[in-house]
LOZA-404466 format. One record per residue (C-alpha): residue number from 1; residue in one letter; y, z, x. Coordinates in Angstrom, 1 decimal, always signed. Layout:
BEGIN
nr NUM | rest A | yy Y | zz Z | xx X $
...
***
This chain:
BEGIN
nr 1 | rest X | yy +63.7 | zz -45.0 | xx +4.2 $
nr 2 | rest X | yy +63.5 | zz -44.8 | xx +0.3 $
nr 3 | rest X | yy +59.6 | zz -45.6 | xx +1.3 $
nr 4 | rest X | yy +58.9 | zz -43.0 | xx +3.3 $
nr 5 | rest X | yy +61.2 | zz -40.5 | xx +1.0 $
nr 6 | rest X | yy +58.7 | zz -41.7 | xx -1.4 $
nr 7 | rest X | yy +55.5 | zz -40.8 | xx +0.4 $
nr 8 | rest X | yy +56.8 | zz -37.5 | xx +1.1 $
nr 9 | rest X | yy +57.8 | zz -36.1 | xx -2.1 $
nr 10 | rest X | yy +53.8 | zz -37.6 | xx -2.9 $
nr 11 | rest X | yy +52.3 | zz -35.6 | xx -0.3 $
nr 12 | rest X | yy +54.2 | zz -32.7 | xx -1.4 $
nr 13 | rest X | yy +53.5 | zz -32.9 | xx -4.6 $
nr 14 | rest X | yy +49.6 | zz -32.9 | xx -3.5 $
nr 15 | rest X | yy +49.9 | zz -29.9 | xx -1.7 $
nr 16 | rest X | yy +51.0 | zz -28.2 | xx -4.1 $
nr 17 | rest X | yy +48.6 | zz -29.0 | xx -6.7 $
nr 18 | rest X | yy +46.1 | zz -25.7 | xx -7.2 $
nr 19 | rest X | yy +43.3 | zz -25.8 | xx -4.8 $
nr 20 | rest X | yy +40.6 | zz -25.6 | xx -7.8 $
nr 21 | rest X | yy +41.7 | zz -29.2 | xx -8.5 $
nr 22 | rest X | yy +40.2 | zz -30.3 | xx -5.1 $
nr 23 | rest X | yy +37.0 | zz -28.2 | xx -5.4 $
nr 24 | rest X | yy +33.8 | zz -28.4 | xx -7.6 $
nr 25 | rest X | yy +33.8 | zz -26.2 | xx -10.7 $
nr 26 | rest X | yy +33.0 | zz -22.4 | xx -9.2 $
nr 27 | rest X | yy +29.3 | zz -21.5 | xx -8.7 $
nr 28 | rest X | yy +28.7 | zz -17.7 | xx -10.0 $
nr 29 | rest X | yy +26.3 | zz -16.0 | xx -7.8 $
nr 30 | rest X | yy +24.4 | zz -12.6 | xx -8.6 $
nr 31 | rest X | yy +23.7 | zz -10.2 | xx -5.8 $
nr 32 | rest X | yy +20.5 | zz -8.0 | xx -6.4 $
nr 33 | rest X | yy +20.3 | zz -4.8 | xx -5.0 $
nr 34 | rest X | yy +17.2 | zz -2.0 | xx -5.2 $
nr 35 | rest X | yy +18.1 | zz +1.7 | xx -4.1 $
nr 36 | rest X | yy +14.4 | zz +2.9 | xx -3.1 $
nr 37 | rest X | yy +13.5 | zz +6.2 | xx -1.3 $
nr 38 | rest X | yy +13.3 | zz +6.4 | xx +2.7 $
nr 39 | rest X | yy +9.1 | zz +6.7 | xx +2.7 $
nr 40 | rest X | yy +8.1 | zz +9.5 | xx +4.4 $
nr 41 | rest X | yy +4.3 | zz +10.8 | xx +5.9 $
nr 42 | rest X | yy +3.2 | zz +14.0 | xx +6.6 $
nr 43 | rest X | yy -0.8 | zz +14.5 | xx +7.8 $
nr 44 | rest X | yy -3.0 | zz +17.0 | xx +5.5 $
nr 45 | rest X | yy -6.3 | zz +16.2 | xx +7.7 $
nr 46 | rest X | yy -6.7 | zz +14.8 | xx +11.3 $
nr 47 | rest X | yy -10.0 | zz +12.6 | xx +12.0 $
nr 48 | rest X | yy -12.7 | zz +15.3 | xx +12.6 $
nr 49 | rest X | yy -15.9 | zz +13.4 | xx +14.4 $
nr 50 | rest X | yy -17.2 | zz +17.0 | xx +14.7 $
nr 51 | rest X | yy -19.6 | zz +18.1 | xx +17.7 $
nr 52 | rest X | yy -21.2 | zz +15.3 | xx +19.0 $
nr 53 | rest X | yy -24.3 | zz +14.9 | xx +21.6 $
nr 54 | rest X | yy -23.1 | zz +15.2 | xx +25.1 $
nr 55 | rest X | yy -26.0 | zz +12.6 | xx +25.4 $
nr 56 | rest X | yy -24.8 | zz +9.6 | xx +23.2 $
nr 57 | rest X | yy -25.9 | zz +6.5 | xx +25.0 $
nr 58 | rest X | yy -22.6 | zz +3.7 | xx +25.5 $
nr 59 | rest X | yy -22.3 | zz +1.4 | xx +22.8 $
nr 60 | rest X | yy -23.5 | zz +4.3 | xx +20.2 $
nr 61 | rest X | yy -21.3 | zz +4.4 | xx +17.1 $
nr 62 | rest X | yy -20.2 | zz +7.2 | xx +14.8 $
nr 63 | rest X | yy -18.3 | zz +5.6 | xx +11.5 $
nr 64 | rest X | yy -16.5 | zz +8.1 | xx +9.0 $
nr 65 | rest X | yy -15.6 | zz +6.2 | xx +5.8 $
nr 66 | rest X | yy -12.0 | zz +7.1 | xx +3.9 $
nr 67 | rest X | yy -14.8 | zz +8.7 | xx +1.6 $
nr 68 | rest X | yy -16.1 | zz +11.2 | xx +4.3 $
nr 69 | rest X | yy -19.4 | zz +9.3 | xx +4.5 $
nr 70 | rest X | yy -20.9 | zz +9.9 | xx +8.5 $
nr 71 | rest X | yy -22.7 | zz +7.0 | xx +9.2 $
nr 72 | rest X | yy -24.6 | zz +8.1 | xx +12.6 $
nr 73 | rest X | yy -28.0 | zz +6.0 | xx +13.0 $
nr 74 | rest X | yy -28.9 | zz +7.8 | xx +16.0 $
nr 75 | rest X | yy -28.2 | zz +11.2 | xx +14.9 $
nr 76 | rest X | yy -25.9 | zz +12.2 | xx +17.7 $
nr 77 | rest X | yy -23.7 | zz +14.6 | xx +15.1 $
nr 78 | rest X | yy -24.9 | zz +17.7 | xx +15.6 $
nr 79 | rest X | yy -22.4 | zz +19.9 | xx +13.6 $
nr 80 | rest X | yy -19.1 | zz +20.6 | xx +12.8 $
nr 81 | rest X | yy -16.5 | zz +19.5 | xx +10.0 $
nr 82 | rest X | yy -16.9 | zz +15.4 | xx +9.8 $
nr 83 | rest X | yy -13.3 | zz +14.1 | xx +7.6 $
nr 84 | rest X | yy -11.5 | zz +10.8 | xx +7.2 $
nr 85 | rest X | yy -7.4 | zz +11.6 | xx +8.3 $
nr 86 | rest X | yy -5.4 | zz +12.5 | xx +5.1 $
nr 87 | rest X | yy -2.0 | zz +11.6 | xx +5.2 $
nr 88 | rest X | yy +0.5 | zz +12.3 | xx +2.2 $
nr 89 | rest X | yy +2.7 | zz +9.0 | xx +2.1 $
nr 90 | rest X | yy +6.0 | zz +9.9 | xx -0.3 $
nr 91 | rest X | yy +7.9 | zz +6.7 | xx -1.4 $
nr 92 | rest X | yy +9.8 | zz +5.3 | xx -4.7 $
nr 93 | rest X | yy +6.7 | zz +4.3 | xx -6.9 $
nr 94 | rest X | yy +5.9 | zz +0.5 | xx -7.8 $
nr 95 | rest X | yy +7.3 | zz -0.9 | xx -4.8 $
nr 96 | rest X | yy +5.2 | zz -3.0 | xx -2.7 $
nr 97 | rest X | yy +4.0 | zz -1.6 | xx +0.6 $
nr 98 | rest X | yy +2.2 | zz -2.3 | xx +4.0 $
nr 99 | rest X | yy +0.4 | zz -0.2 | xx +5.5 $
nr 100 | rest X | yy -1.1 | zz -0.5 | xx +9.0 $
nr 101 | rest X | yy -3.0 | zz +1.7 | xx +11.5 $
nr 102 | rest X | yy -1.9 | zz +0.6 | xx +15.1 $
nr 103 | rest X | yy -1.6 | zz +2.3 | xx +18.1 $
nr 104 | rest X | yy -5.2 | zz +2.8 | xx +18.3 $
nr 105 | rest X | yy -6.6 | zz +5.2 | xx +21.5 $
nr 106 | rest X | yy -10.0 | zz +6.5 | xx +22.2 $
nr 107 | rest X | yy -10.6 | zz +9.2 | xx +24.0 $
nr 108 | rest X | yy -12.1 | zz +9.2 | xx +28.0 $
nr 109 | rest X | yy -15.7 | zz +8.6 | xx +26.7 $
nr 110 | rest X | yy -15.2 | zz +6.3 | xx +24.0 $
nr 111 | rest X | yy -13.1 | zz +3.9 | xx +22.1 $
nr 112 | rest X | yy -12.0 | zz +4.3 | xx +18.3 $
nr 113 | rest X | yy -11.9 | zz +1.0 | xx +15.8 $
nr 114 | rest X | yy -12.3 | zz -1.0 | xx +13.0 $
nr 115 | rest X | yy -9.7 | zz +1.5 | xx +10.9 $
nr 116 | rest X | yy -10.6 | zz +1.4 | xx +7.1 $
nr 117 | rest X | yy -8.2 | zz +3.1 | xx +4.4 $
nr 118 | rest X | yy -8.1 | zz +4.2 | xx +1.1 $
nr 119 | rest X | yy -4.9 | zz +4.6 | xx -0.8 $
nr 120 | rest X | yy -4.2 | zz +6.6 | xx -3.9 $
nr 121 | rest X | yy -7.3 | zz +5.7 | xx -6.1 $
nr 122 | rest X | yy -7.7 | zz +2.3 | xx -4.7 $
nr 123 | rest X | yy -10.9 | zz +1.3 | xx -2.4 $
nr 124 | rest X | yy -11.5 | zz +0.9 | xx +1.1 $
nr 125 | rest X | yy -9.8 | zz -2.5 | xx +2.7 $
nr 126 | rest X | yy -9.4 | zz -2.7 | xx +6.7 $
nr 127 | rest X | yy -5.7 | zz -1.1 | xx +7.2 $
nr 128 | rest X | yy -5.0 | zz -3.5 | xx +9.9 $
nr 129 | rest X | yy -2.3 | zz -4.8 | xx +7.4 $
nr 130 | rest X | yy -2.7 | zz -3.7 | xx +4.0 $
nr 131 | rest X | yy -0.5 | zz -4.6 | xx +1.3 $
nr 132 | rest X | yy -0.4 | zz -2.5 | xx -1.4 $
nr 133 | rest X | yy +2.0 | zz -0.8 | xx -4.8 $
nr 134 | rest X | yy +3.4 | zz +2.1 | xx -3.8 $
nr 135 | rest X | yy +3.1 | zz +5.6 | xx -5.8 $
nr 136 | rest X | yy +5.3 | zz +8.3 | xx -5.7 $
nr 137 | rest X | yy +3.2 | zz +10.8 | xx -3.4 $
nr 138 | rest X | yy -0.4 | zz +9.3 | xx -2.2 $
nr 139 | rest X | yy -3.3 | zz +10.4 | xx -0.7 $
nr 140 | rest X | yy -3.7 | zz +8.2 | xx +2.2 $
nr 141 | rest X | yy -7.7 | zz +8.8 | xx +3.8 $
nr 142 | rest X | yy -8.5 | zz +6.8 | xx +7.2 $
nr 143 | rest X | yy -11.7 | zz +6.3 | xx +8.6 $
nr 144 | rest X | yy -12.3 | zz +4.7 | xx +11.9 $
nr 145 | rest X | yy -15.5 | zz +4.0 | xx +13.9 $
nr 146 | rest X | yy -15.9 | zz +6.1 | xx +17.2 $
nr 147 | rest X | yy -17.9 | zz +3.9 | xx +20.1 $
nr 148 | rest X | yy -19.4 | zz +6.0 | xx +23.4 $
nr 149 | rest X | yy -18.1 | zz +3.6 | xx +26.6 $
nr 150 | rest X | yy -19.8 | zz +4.2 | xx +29.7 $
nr 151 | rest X | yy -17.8 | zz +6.6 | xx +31.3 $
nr 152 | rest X | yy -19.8 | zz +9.9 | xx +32.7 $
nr 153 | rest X | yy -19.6 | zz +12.1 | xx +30.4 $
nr 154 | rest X | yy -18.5 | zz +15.6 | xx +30.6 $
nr 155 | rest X | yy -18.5 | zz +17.9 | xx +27.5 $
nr 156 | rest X | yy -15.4 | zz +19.1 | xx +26.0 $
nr 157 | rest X | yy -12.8 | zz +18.1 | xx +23.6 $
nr 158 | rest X | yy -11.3 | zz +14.4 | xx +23.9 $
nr 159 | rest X | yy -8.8 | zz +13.3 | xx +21.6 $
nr 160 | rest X | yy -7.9 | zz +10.0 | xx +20.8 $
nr 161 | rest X | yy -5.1 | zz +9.1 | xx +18.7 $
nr 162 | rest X | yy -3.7 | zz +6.4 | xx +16.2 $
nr 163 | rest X | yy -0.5 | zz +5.7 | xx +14.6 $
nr 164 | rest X | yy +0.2 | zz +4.9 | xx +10.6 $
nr 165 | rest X | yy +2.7 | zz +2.8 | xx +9.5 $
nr 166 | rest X | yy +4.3 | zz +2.4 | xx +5.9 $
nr 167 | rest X | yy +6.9 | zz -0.2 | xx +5.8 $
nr 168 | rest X | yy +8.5 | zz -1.4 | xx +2.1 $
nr 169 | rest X | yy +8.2 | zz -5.2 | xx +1.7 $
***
């Protein structure tokens, strides 16, 4: 009886020994946190193709650079305000961005593609995914490549449309 009397008062005595005694020395762990500004985009310039030949053969192209440059090899512009999209992208400045053009719809006679941006003062890279620094508010220019499909045409206005995304990595 004095045995198990014995073992008891051990056990006890174990418990109540401070837990830190049982454990490996404490491990101090730092938590890092950056407060940025929700990004925000707001579109100075849609893509203007212009007026365009009711007559472009399929398979034609029409490319507007981030620049502006009209690249039209068989002349099928005939007029009109030709301008890469502008849109103002607001967001805490040095962070590291992506942008990306998705979302990408051409219009009844013809598709829209190969997207191309240009970001703040930095050159033309294909915006499919573009990783970037962020400035505080940027010009963001977007040019895109217009493609005639085979669809009859019929003249009039036919808008396509593309989406731009800005995350924070």
């Amino acid at each position: 009886m004095i045995n198990k009397m014995k073992k008891a008062i051990g056990a006890l005595v174990l418990l109540s020994l401070p837990y830190t005694a049982w454990s490996a020395n404490p491990e101090s762990v730092t938590v890092n946190v950056t407060f940025v500004d929700a990004i925000t985009m707001s579109t100075a310039n849609h893509l203007n193709f212009g007026l365009v030949d009711s007559a472009m053969a399929a398979s034609e192209t029409i490319m507007i650079s981030p620049d502006d440059t009209v690249t039209d090899t068989n002349n099928r512009r005939l007029g009109g305000i030709a301008e890469a999209a502008e849109v103002t992208v607001s967001a805490s400045a040095g962070q590291a961005i992506t942008i990306s053009v998705d979302n990408i719809v051409g219009g009844v006679h013809y598709n829209l593609g190969s997207p191309t941006c240009k970001y703040d003062v930095n050159t033309s890279v294909a915006c499919t995914s573009y990783s970037t620094t962020s400035v505080a508010s940027g010009a963001l220019l977007i040019g895109m490549t217009l493609t005639r499909n085979s669809v009859a045409m019929t003249p009039g206005v036919d808008n396509g449309s593309f989406e731009v995304n800005v995350t924070y990595n």
